[in-house]
VOGUNU-639406 format. One record per residue: residue in three letters; y, x, z of N, C-alpha, C, O, CB in turn. Coordinates in steps of 0.02 Angstrom, whole numbers, plus 32768, in hexadecimal, padded with zeros to 4 digits. Glycine has a CB too. Example, Ala and Ser with C-alpha at 12.3 -4.5 7.8 and 13.67 -1.06 7.14 Angstrom:
2
+------+------+------+------+------+------+------+------+------+------+------+------+------+------+------+------+
: code :  n_v :  n_u :  n_w : ca_v : ca_u : ca_w :  c_v :  c_u :  c_w :  o_v :  o_u :  o_w : cb_v : cb_u : cb_w :
+------+------+------+------+------+------+------+------+------+------+------+------+------+------+------+------+
:  ALA : 7EE4 : 8294 : 8186 : 7F1F : 8267 : 8186 : 7F5B : 8294 : 8186 : 7F5A : 82C8 : 81A7 : 7F20 : 8235 : 81C4 :
:  SER : 7F90 : 8282 : 8162 : 7FCB : 82AC : 8165 : 8002 : 8285 : 818A : 8039 : 829E : 8192 : 7FE2 : 82C0 : 811E :
+------+------+------+------+------+------+------+------+------+------+------+------+------+------+------+------+
***
This chain:
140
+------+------+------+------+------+------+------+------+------+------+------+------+------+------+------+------+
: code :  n_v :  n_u :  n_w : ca_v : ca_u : ca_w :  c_v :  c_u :  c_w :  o_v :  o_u :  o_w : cb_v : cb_u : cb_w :
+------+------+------+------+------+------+------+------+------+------+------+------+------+------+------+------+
:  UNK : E3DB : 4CAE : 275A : E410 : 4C7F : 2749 : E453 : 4C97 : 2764 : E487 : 4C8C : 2744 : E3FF : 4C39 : 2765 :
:  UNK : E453 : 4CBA : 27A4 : E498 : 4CCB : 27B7 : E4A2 : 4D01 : 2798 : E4D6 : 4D1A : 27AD : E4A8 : 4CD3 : 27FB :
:  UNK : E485 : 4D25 : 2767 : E4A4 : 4D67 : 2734 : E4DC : 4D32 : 26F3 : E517 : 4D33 : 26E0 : E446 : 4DA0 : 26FB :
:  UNK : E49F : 4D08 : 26E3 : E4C1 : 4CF1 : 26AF : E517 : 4CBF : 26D0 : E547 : 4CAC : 26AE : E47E : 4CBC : 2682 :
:  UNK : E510 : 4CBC : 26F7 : E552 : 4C97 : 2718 : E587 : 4CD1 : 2715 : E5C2 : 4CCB : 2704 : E545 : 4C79 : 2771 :
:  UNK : E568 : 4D08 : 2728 : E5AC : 4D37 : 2730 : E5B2 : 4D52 : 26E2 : E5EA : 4D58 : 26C9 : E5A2 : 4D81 : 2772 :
:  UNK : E571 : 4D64 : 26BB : E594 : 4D80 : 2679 : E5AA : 4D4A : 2650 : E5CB : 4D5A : 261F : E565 : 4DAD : 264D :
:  UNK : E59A : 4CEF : 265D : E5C0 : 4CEA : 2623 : E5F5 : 4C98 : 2647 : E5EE : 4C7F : 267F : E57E : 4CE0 : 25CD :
:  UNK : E626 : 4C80 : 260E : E657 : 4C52 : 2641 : E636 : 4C1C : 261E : E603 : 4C1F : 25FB : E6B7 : 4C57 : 2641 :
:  UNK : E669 : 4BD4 : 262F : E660 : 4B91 : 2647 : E65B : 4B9C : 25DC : E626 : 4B8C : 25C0 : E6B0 : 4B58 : 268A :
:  UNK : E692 : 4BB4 : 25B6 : E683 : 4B96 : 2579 : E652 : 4BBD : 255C : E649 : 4BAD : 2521 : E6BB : 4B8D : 254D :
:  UNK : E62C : 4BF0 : 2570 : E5FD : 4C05 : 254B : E5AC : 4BCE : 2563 : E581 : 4BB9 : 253C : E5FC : 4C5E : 2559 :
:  UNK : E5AF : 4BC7 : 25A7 : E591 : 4B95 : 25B3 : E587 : 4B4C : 2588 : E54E : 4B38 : 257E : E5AA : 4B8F : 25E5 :
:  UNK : E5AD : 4B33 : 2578 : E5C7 : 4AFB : 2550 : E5BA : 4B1A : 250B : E590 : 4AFA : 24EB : E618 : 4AE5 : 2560 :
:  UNK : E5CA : 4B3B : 24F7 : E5AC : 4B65 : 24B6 : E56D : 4B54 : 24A1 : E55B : 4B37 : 246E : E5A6 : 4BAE : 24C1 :
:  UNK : E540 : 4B72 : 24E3 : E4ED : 4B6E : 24CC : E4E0 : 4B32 : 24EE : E4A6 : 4B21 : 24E2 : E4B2 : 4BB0 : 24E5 :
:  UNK : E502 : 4B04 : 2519 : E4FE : 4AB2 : 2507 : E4ED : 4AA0 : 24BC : E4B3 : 4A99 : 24A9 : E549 : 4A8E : 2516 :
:  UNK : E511 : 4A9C : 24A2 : E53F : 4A7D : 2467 : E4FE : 4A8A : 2432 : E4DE : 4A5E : 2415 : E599 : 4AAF : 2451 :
:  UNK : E4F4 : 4AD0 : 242E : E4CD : 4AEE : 23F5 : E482 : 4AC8 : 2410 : E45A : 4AB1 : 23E8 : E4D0 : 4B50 : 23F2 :
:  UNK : E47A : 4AC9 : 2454 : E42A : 4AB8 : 2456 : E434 : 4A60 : 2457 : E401 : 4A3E : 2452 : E3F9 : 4ADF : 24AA :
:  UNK : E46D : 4A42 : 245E : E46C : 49FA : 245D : E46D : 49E3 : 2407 : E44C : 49BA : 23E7 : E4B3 : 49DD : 248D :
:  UNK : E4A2 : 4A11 : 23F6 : E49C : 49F9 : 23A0 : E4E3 : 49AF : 2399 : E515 : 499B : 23B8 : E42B : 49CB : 238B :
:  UNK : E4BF : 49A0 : 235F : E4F8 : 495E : 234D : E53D : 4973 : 233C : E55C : 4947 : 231D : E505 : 492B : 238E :
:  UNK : E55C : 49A7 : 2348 : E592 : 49BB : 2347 : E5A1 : 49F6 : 2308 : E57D : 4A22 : 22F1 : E59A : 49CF : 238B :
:  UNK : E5DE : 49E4 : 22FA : E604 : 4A13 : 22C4 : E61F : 4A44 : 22DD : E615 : 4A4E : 2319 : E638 : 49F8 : 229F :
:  UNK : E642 : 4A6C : 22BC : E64D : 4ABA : 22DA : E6A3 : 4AAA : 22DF : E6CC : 4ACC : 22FC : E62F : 4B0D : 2299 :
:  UNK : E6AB : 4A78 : 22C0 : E6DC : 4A48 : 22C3 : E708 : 4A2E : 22ED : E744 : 4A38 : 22F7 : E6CA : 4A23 : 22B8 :
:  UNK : E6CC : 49FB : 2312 : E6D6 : 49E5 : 2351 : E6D2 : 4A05 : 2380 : E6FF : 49F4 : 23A6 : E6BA : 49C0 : 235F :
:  UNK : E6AA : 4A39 : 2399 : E697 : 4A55 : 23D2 : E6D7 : 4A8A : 23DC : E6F8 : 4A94 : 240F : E648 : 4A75 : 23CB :
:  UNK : E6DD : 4AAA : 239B : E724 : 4AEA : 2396 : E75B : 4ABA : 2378 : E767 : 4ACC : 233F : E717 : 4B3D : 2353 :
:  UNK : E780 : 4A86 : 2388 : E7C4 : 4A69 : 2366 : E7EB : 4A95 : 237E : E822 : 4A93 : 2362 : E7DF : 4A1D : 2377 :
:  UNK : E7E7 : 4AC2 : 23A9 : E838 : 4ADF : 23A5 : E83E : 4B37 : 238F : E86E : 4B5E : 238B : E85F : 4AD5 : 23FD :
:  UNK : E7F8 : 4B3D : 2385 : E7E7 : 4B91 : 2361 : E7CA : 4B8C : 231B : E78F : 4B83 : 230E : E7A6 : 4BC1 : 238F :
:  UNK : E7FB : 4B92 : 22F0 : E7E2 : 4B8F : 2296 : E7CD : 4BD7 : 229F : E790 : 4BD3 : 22A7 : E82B : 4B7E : 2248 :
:  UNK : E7DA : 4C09 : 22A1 : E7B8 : 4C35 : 2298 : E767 : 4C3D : 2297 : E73C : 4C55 : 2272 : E7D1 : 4C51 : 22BA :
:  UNK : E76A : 4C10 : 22E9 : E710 : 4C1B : 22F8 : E6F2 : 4BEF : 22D5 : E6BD : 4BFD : 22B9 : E6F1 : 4C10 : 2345 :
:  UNK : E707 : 4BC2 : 22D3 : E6FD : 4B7B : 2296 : E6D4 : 4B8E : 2263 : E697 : 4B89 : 225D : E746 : 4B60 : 226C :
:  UNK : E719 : 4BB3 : 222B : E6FB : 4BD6 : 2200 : E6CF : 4C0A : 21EF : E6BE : 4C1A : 21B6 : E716 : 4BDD : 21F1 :
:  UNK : E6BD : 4C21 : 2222 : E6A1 : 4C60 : 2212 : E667 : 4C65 : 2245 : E649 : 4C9A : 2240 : E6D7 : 4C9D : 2217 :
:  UNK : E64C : 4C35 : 227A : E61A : 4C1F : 22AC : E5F8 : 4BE4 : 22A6 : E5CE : 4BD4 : 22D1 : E635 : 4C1B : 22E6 :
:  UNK : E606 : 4BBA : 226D : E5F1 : 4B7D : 2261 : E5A9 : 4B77 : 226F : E58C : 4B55 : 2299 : E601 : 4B6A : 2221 :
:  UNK : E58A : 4BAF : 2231 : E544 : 4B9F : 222D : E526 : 4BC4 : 2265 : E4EE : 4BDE : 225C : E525 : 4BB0 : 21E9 :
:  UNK : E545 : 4BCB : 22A3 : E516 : 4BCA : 22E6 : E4F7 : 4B88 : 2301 : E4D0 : 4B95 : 232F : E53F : 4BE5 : 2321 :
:  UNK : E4FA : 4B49 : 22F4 : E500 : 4B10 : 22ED : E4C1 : 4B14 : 22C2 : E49B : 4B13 : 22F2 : E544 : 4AF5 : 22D6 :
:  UNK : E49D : 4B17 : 2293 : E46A : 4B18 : 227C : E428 : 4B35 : 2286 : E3F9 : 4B22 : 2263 : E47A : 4B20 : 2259 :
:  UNK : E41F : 4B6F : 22BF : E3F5 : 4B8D : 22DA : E3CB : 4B5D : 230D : E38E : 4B61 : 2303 : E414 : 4BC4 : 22F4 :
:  UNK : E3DE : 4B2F : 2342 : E3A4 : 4B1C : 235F : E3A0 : 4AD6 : 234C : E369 : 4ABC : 234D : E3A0 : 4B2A : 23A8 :
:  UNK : E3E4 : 4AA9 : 2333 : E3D5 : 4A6C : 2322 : E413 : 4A61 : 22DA : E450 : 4A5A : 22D0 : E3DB : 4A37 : 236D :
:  UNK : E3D0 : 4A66 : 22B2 : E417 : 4A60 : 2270 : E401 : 4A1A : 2246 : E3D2 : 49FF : 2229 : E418 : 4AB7 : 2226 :
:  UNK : E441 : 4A12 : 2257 : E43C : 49C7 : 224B : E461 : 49C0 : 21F6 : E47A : 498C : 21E0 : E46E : 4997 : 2294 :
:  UNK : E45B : 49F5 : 21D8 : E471 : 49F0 : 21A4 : E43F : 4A06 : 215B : E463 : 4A02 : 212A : E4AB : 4A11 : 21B1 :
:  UNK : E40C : 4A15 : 214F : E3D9 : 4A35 : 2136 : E391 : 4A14 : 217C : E36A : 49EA : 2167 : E3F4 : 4A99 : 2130 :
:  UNK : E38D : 4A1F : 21A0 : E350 : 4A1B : 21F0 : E332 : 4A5F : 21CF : E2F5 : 4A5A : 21C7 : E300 : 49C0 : 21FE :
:  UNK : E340 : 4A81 : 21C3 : E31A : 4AD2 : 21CE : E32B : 4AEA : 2212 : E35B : 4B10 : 2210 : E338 : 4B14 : 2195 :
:  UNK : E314 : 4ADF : 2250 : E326 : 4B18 : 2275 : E2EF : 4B27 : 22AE : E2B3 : 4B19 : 22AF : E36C : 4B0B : 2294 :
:  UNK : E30B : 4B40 : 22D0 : E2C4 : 4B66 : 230F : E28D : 4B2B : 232A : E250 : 4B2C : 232E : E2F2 : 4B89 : 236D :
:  UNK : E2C4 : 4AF2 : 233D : E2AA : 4ABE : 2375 : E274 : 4AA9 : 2348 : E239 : 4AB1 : 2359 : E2E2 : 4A7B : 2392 :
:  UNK : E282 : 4A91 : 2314 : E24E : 4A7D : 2303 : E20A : 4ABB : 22E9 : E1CF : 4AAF : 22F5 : E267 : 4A4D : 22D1 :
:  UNK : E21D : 4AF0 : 22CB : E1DE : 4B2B : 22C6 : E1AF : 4B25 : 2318 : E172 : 4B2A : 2317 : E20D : 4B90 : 22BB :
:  UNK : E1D4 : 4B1A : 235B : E1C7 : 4B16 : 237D : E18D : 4B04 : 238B : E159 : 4B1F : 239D : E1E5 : 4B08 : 2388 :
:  UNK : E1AA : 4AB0 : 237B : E16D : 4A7F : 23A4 : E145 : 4A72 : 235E : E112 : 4A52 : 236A : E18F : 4A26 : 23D3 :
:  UNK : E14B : 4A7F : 2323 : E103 : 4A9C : 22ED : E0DA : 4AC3 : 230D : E0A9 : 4AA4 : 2323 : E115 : 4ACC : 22AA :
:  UNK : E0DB : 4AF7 : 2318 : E0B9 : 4B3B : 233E : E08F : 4B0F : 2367 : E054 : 4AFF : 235F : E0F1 : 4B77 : 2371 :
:  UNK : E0B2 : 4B01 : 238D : E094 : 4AF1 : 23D5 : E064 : 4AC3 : 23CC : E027 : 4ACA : 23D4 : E0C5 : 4AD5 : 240B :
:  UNK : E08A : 4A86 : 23B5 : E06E : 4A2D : 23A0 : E02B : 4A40 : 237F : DFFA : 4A2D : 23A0 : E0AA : 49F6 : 2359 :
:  UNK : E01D : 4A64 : 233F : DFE4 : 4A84 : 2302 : DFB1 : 4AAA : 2336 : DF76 : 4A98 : 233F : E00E : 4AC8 : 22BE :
:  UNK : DFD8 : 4AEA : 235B : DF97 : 4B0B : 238A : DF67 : 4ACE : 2398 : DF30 : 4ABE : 2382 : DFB2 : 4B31 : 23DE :
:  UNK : DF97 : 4AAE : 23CD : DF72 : 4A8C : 240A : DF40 : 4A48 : 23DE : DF07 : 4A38 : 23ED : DFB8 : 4A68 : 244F :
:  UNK : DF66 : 4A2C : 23AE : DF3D : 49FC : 2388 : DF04 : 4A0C : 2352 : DEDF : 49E8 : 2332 : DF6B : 49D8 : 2368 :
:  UNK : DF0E : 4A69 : 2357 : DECF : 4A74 : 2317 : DEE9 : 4A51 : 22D3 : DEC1 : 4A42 : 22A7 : DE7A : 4A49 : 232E :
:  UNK : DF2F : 4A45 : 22CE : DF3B : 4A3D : 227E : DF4E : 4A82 : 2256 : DF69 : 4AAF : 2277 : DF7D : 4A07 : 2272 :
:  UNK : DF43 : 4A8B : 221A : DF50 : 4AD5 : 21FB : DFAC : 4AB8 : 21E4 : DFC7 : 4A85 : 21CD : DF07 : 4AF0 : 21A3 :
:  UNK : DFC4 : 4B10 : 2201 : E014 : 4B0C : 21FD : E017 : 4B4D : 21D3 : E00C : 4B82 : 21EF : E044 : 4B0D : 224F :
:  UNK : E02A : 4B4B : 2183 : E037 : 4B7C : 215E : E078 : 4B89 : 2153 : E08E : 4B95 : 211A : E01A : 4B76 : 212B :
:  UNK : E09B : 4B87 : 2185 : E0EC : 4B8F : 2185 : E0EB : 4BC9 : 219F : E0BC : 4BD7 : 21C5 : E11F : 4B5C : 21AD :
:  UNK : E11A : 4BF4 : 2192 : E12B : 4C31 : 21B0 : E168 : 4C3E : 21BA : E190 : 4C4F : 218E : E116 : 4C5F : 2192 :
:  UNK : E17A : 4C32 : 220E : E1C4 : 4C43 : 2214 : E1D6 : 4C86 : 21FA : E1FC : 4C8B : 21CA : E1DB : 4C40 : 225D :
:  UNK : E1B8 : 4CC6 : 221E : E1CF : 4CF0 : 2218 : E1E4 : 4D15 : 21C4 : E211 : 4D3C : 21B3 : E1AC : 4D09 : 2242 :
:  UNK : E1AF : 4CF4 : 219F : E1DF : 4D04 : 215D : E204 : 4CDE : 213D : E212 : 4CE7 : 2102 : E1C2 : 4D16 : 212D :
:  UNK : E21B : 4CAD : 2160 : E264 : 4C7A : 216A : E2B4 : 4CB8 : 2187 : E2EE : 4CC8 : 2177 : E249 : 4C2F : 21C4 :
:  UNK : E28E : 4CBF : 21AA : E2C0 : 4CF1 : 21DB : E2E8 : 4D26 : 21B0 : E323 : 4D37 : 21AC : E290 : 4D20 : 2216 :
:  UNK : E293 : 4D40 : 2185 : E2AD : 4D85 : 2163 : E2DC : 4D78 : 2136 : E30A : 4D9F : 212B : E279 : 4DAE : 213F :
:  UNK : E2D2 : 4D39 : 2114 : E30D : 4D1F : 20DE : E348 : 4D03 : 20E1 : E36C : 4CF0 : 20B3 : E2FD : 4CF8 : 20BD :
:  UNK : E356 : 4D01 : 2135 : E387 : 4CCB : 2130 : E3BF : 4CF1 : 212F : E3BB : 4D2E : 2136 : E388 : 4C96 : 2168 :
:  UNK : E40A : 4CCA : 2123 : E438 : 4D01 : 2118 : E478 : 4CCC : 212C : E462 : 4C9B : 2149 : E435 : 4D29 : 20C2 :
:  UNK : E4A0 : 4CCC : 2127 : E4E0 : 4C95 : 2149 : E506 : 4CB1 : 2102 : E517 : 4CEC : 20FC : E512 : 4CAB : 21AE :
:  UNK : E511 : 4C83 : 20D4 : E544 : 4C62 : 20A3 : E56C : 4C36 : 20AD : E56D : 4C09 : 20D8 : E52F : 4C4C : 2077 :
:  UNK : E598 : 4C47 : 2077 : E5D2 : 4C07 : 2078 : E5B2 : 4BEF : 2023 : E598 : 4C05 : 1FF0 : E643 : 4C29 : 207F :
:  UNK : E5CD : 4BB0 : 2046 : E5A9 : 4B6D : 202F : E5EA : 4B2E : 2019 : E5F6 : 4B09 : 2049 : E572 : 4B4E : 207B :
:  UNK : E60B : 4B21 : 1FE5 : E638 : 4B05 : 1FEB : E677 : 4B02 : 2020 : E69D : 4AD5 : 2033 : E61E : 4AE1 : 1FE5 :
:  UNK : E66C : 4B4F : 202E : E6A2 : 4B63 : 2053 : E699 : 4B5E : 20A9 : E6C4 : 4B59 : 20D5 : E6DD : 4B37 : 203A :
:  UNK : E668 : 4B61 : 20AB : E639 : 4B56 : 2105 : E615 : 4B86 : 20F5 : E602 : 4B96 : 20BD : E601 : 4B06 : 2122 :
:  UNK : E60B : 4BA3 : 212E : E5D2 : 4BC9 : 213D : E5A2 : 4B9E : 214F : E5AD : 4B68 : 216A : E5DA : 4BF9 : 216E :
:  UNK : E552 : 4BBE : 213B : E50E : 4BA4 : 214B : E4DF : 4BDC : 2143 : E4EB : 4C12 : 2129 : E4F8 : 4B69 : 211D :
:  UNK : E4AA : 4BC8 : 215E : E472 : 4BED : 216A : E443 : 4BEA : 2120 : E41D : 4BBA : 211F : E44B : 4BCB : 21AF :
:  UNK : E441 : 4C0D : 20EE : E410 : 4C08 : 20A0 : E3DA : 4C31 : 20B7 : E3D0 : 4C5F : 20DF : E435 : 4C2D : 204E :
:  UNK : E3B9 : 4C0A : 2088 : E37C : 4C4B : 2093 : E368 : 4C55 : 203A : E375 : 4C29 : 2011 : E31E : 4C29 : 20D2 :
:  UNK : E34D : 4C8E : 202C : E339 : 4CA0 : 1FDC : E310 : 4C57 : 1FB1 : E318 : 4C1D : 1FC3 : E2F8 : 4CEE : 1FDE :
:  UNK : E2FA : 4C64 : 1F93 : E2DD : 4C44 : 1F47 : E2AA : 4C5C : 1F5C : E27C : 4C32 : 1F5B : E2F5 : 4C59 : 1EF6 :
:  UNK : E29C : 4C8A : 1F6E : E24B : 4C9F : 1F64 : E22A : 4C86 : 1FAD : E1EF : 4C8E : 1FB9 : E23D : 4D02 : 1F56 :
:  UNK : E25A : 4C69 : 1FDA : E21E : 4C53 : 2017 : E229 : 4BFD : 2007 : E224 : 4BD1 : 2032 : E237 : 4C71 : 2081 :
:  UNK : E237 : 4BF3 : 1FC5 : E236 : 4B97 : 1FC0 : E1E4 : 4B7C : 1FE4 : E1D2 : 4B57 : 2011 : E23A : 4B77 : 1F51 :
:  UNK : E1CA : 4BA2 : 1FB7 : E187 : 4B86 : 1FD4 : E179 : 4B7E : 2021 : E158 : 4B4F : 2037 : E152 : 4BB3 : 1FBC :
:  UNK : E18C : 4BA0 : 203B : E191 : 4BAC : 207F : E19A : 4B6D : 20B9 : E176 : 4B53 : 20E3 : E1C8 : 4BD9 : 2082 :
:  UNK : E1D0 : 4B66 : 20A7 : E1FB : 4B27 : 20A4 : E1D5 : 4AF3 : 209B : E1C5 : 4AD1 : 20CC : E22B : 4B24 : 2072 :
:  UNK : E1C2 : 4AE6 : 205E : E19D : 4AB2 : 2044 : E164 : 4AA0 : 2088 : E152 : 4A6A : 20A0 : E177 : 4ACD : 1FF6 :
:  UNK : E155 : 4AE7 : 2098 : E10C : 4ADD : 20B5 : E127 : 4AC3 : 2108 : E0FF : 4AA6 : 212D : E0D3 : 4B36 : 20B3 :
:  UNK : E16A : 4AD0 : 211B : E179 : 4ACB : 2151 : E192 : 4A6C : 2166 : E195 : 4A4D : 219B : E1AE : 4B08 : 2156 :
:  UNK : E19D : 4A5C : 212D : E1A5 : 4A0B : 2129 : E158 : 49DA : 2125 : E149 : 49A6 : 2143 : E1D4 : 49FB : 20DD :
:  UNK : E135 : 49FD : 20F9 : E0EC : 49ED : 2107 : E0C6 : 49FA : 2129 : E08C : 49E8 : 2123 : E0CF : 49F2 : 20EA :
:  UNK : E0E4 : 4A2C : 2169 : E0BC : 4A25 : 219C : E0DA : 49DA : 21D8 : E0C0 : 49B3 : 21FF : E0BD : 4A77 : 21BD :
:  UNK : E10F : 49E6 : 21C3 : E134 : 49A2 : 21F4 : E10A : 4968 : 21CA : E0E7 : 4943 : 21EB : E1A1 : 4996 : 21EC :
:  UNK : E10E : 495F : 2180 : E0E3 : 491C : 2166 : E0B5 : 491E : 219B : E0B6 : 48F9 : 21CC : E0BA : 491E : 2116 :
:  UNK : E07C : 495F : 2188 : E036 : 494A : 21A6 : E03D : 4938 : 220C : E01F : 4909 : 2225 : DFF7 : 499C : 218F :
:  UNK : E05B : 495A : 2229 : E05D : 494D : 2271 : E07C : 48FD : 227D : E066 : 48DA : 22AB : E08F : 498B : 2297 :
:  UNK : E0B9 : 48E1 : 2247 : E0BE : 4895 : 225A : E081 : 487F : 2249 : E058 : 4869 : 2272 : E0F5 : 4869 : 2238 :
:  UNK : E076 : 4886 : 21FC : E02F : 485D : 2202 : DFE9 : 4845 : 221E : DFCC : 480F : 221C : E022 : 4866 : 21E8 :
:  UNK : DFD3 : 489D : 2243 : DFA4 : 4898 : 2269 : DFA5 : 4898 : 22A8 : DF71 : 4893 : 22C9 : DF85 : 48B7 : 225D :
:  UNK : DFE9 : 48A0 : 22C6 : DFEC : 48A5 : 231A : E030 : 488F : 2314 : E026 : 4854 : 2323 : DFDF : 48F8 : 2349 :
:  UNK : E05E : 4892 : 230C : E099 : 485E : 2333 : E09A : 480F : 2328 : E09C : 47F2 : 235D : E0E4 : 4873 : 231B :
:  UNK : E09A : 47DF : 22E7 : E082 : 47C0 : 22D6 : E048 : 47A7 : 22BA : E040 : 4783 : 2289 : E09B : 47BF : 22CE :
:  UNK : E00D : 47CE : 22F4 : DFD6 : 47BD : 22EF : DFCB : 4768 : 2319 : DFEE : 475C : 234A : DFAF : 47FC : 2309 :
:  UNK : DF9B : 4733 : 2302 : DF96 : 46E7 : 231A : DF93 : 46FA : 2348 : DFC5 : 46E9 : 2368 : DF68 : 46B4 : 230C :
:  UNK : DF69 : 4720 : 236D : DF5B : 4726 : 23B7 : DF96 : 473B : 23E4 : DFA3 : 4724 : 241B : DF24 : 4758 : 23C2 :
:  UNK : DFB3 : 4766 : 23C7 : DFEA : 4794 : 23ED : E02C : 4740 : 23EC : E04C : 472A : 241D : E009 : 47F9 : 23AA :
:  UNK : E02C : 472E : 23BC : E05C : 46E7 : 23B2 : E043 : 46C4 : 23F9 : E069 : 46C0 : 242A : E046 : 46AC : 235D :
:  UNK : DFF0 : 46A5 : 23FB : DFF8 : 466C : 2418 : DFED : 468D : 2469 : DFD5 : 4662 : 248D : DFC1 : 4630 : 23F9 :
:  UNK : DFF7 : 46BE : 2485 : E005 : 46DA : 24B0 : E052 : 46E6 : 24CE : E064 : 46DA : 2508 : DFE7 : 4705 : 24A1 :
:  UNK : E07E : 4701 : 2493 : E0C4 : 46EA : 249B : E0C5 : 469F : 24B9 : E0D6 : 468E : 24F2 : E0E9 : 46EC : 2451 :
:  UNK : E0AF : 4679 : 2489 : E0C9 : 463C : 24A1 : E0B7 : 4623 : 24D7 : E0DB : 45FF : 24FA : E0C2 : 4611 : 247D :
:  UNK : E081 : 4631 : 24E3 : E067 : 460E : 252F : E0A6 : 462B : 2567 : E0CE : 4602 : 257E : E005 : 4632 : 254D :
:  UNK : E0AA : 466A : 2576 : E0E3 : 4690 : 25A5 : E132 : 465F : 257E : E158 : 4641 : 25A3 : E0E2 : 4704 : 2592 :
:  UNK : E13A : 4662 : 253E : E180 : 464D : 2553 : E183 : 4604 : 2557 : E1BA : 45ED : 2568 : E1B7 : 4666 : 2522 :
:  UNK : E13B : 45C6 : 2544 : E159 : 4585 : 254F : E141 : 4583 : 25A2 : E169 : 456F : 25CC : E138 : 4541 : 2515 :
:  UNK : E10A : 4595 : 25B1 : E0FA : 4594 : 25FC : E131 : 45C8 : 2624 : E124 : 45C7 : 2661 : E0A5 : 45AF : 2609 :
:  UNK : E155 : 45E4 : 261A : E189 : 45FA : 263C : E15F : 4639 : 266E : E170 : 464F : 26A5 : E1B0 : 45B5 : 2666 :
:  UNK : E137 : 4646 : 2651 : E104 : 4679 : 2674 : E117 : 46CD : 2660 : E133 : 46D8 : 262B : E0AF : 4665 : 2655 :
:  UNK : E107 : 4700 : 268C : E125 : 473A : 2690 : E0D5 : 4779 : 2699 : E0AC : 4780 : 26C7 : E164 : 4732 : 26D9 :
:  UNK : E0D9 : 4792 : 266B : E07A : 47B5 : 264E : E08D : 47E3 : 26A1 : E0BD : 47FE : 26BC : E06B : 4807 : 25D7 :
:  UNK : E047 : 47D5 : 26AF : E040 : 480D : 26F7 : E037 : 4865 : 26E8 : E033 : 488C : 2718 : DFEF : 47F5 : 2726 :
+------+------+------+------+------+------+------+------+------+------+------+------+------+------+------+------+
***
């Protein structure tokens, strides 16, 4: 941690804030650099893109969530990766990816269907929530 203090400063810090917190425009975060604005926007879409939800965080906790639950995950980041490319898009830059990994895609939203259905908003997993948040209780 004290390498990364000396190679990088307070706004690059705030940088990879921003990008791993999300919510934010390239807009807001850069109001007084159009340059980076324009031409850094779609860094903003890599771990939380709140504009499309294609991005890492969620490939993430698929991977992980599918291993550990034994659900089948036919998404494939890495040939996400190979396609993706940063376009302008009505005059913004963004992150595209080809025509030919649609399917891909497809499969990467239906893996989120199947994990709400069978494990996040599963009854059980619900009436467990609720017990901790109306009993004000905290899981050991």
């Amino acid at each position: 941690m004290e390498k990364l203090k000396t190679e990088l400063n307070l706004n690059d810090f705030t940088f990879i804030r921003d990008l791993i917190k999300g919510g934010g425009s390239a807009d807001e975060m850069w109001p007084d650099d159009s340059e980076r604005r324009e031409n850094k926007s779609f860094l903003y879409e890599i771990v939380v893109n709140q504009w499309n939800g294609v991005d890492v965080r969620k490939w993430d906790y698929f991977a992980r969530d599918c291993h550990y639950l034994g659900i089948p995950n036919s998404f494939d980041p890495q040939r996400l990766l190979k396609s993706a490319r940063v376009c302008e898009v009505k005059g913004e830059k963004h992150i595209c990816y080809r025509d030919k990994v649609a399917d891909n895609i497809y499969d990467m939203f239906h893996t989120r269907y199947t994990l709400y259905n069978q494990a996040y908003q599963h009854k059980i997993v619900n009436i467990i929530e609720a017990k901790y948040v109306y009993n004000d209780c905290t899981p050991v």
